[in-house]
C-alpha positions in Angstrom: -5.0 -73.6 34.6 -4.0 -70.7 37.2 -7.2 -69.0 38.4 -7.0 -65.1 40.8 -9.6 -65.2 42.9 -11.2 -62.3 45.1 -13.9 -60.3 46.5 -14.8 -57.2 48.2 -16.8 -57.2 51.7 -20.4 -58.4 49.9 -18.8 -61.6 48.4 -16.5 -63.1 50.7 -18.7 -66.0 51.5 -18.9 -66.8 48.2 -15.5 -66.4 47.2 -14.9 -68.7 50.0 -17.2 -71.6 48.8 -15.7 -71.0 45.1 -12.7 -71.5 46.9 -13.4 -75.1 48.0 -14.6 -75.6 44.5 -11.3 -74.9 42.9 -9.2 -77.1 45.7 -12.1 -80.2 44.9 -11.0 -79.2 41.4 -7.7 -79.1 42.0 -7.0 -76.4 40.1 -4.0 -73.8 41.3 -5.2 -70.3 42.8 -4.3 -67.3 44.0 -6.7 -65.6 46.9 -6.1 -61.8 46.7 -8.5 -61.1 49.4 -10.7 -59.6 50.7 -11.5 -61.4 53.6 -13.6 -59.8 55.8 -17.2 -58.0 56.2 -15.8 -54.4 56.8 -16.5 -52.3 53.6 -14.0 -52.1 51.2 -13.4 -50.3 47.6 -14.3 -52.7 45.0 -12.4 -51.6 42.3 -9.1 -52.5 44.9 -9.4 -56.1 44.7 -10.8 -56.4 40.3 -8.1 -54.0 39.2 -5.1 -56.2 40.2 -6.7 -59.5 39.7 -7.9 -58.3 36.0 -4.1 -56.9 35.2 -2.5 -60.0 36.5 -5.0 -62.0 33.8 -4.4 -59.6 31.4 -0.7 -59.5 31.3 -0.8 -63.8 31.8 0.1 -64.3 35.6 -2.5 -66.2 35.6 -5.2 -68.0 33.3 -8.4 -66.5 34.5 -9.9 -64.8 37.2 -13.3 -64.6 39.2 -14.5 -61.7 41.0 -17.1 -61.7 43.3 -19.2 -58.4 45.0 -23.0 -58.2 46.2 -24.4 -58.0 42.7 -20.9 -58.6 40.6 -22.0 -55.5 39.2 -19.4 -53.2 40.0 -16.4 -56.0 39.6 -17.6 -56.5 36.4 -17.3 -52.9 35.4 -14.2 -52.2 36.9 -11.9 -55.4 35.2 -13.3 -54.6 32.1 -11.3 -51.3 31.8 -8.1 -53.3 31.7 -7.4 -54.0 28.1 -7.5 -57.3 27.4 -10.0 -58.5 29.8 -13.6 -59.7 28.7 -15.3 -60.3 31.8 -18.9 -61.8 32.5 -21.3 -61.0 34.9 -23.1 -64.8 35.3 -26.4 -65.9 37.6 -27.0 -69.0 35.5 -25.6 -71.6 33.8 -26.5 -71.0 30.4 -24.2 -67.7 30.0 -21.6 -69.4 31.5 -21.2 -71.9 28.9 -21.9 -69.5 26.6 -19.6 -66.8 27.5 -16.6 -69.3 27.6 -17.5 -70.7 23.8 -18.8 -67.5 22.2 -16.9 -64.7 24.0 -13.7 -66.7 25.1 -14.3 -64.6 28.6 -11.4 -64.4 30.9 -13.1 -63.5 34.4 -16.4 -64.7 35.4 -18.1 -62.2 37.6 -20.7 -63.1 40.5 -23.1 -61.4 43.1 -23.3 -63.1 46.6 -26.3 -61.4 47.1 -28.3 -62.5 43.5 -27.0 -66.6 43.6 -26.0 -68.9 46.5 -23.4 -71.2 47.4 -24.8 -74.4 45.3 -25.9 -72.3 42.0 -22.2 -70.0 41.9 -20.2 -74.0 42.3 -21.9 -75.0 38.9 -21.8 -71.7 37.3 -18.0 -71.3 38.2 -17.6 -74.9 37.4 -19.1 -74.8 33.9 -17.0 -71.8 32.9 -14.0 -72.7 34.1 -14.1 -76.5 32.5 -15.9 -74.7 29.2 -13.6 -74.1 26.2 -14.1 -71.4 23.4 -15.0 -72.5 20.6 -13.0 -70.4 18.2 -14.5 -70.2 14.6 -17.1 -67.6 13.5 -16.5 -66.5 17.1 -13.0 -66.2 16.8 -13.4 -63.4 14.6 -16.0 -61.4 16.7 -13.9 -61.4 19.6 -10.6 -60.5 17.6 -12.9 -57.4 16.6 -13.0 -56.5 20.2 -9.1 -57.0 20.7 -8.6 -54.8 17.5 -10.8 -52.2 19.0 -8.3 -52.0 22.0 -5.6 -51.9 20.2 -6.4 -49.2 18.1 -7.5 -47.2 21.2 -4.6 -47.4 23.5 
């Protein structure tokens, strides 16, 4: 698995202690910033990420913001992207086995450190479960397709 990473100025702590997750994980990443408190435009750091997992640079991709609000908003206008906005555990599994989500979404201001590591932890080792679901999300790609 190949994961983007990144953040804008409210999540960069966060997006650092996912960080540490994915090396304990020893999964492969890409960091594409931010990395600093200065304010930055959000949709500037989930656009590339989301088009890089849409196109299949990489596997999946996690955004992080204060509230993971506004990432979340802003990868989901790339075509092909389902992305979750997650605080708990629960949708995380879900979201992997029901909704075969590409980019898990977070807000360093909602969760801390401990509570993102499981979150991001369960979705990224979760697998969709296909079947019944398989179909639902198919409508969704159907959808795009016949909107482009």
């Amino acid at each position: 698995m190949k994961v983007a990473i990144a953040c804008d100025h409210g999540g960069v702590n966060l997006k650092n202690e996912i960080v540490s997750l994915l090396e304990e994980l020893n999964i492969e990443f890409e960091d594409f910033g931010c990395e600093g408190d200065c304010s930055v435009d959000y949709p500037d750091y989930a656009l590339p990420v989301a088009e890089k997992v849409a196109n299949g640079e990489f596997d999946r991709g996690i955004l992080i913001c204060g509230t993971g609000i506004g990432m979340s908003i802003a990868a989901n206008k790339v075509k092909g992207i389902r992305c979750a906005l997650c605080h708990d555990v629960f949708s995380a599994k879900a979201t992997r086995e029901h909704n075969d989500t590409n980019i898990l979404a977070m807000g360093e201001r909602v969760i801390g450190p401990g509570l993102a590591r499981e979150i991001a932890q369960t979705w990224l080792t979760t697998e969709f479960t296909g079947g019944r679901h398989e179909r639902r999300v198919g409508k969704i790609t159907d959808y795009e397709a016949k909107n482009e």
